[in-house]
C-alpha positions as CSV (number, residue, x, y, z in Angstrom):
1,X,-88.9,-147.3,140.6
2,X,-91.8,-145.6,143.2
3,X,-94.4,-144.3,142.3
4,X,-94.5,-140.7,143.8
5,X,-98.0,-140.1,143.8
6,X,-100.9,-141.1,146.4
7,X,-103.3,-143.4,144.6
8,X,-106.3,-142.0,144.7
9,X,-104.3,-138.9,143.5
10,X,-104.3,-140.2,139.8
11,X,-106.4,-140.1,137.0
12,X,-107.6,-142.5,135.1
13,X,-104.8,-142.8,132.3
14,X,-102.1,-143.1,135.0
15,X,-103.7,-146.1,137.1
16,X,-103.9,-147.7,133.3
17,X,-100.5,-147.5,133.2
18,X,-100.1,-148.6,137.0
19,X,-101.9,-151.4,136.6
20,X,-100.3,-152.3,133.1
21,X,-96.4,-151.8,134.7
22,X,-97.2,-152.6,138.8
23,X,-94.1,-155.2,138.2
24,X,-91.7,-152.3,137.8
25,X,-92.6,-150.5,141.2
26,X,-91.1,-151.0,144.1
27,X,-93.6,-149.0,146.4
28,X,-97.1,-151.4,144.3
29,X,-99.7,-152.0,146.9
30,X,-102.7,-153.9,146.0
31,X,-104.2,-152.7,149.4
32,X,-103.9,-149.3,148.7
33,X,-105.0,-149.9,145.1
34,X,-108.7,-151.0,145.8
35,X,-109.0,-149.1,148.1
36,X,-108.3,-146.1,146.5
37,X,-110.5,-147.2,143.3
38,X,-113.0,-146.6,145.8
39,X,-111.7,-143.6,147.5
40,X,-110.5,-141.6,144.3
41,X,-112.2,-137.9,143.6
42,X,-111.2,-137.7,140.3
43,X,-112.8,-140.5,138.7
44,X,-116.0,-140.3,137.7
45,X,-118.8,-144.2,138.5
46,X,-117.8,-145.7,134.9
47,X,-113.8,-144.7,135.3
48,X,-114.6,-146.3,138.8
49,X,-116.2,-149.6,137.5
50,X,-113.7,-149.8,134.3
51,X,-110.5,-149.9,137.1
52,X,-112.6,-151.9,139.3
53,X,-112.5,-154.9,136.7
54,X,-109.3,-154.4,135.1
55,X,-107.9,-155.1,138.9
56,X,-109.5,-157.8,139.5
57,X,-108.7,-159.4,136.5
58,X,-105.1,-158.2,136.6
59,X,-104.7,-159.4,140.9
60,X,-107.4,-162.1,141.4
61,X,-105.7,-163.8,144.1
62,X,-104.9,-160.6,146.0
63,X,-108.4,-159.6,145.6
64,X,-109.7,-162.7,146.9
65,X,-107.5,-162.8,150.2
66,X,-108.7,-158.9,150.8
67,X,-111.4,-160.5,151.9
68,X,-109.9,-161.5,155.1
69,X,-107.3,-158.9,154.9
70,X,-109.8,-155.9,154.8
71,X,-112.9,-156.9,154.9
72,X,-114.7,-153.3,154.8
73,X,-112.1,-152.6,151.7
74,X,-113.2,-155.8,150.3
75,X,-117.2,-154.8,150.4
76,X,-117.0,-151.2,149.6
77,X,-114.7,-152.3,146.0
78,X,-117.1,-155.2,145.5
79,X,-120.6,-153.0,146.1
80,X,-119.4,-149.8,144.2
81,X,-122.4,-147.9,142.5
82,X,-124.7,-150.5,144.1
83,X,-127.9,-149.4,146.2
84,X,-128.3,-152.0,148.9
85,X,-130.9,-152.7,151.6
86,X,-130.1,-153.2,155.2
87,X,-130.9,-157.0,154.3
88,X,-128.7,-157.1,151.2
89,X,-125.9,-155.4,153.3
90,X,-126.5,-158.5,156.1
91,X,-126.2,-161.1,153.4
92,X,-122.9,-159.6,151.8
93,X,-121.3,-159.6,154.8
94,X,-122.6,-163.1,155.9
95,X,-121.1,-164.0,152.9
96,X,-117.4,-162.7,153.2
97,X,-117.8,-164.2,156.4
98,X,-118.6,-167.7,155.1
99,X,-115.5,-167.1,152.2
100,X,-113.2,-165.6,155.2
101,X,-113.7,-168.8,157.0
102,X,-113.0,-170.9,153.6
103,X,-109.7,-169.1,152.7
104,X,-108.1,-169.3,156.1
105,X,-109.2,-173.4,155.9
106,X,-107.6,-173.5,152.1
107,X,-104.8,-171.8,153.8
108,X,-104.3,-173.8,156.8
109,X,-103.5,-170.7,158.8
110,X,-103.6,-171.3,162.4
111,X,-103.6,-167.6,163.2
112,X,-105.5,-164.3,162.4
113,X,-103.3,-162.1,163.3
114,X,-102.8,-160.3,159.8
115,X,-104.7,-157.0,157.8
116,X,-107.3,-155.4,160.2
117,X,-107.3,-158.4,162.7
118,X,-103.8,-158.0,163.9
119,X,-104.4,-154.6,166.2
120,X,-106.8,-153.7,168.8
121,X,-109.8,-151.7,167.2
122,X,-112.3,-151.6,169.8
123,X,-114.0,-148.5,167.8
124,X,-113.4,-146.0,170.4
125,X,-110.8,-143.2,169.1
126,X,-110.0,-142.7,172.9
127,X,-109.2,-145.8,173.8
128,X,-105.1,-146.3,175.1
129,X,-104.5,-149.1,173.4
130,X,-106.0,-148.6,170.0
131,X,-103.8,-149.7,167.0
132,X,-101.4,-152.2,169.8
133,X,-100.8,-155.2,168.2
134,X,-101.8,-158.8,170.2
135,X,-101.0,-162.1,170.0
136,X,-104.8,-163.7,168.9
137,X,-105.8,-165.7,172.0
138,X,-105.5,-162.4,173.9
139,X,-108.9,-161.1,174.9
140,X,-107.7,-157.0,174.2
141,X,-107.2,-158.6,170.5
142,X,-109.8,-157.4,167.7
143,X,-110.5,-161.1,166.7
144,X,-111.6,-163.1,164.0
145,X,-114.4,-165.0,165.4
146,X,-116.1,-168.0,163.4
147,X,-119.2,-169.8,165.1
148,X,-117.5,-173.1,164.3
149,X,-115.0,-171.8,166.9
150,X,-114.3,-174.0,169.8
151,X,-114.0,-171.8,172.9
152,X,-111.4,-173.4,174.9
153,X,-112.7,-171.4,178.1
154,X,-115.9,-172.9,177.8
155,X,-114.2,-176.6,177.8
156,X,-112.6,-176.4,180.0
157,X,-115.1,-174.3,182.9
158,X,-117.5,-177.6,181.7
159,X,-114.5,-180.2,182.2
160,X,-113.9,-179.0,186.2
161,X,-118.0,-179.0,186.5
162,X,-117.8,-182.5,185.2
163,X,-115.1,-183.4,187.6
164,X,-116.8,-181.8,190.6
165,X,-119.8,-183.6,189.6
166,X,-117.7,-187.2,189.3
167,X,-116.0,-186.2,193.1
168,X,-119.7,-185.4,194.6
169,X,-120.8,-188.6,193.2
170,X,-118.0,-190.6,195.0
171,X,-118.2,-188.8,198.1
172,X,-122.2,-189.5,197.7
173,X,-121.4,-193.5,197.3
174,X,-119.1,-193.8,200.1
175,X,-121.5,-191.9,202.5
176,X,-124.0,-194.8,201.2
177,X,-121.8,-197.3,202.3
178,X,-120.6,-196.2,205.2
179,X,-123.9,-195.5,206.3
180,X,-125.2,-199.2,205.3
């Protein structure tokens, strides 16, 4: 069974019954679904708040992993009908950050490629190569990046210093005792 209808096109009576039957369709996205909590026109803040809980009560796993799956989705569901300050703002995104970097550790995911992380987004609507999908070590990829990170470039530019350093300092010696 679909669902024939956009999300944020229902009201609040039909994404009840969504909600309370999202077993028996085929086309169910829990994506779509928060987002379009937040996106909806014809839902007034309560209706808004209401659905708000009743999904993530009814898909709290989903809901968590939208945190690394859409990020922006994620904050704009979780801060509806809030006022926040620029430093509020900072922390809530320093904290799906911090819970970003916990689920994909609980997950033992190797990669990022997946949700917004998996295709170029460089923010610029002209760019050719918006929307192309990379593999994650790729610099053109939109990636993930955690300050735990190790930046394998950076190891390895410092391991070729280090061995230039160690050949210099042989070279040094043996002109020492050649000299001697």
């Amino acid at each position: 069974m679909k669902i024939g209808k956009q999300f944020n096109a229902l009201t609040y009576s039909e994404y009840l019954q969504l909600i309370e039957r999202y077993e028996k369709f085929t086309d169910f996205n829990t994506l779509g679904l928060f987002r379009s909590i937040v996106e909806a026109s014809k839902l007034s803040l309560e209706q808004k708040l209401k659905l708000r809980k009743l999904a993530i009560d009814t898909f709290p796993k989903a809901f968590d992993f939208l945190q690394v799956k859409g990020p922006l989705t994620y904050f704009r569901v979780n801060t509806l009908g809030e006022v926040l300050t620029i430093a509020d703002e900072r922390q809530a995104w320093e904290t799906i950050r911090y819970n970003q970097q916990a689920i994909l550790k609980c997950k033992k995911l190797k990669h990022r490629n997946f949700g917004i992380y998996g295709r170029h987004n460089c923010g610029y609507d002209t760019c050719p190569i918006k929307g192309v999908m990379f593999k994650q070590p790729s610099l053109s990829a939109a990636s993930m990046y955690f300050h735990s990170d190790k930046d394998d470039y950076a190891a390895q530019t410092k391991a070729e210093m280090r061995k230039k350093d160690r050949k210099a300092q042989r070279q040094l010696v043996a002109q020492n005792l050649d000299s001697e």
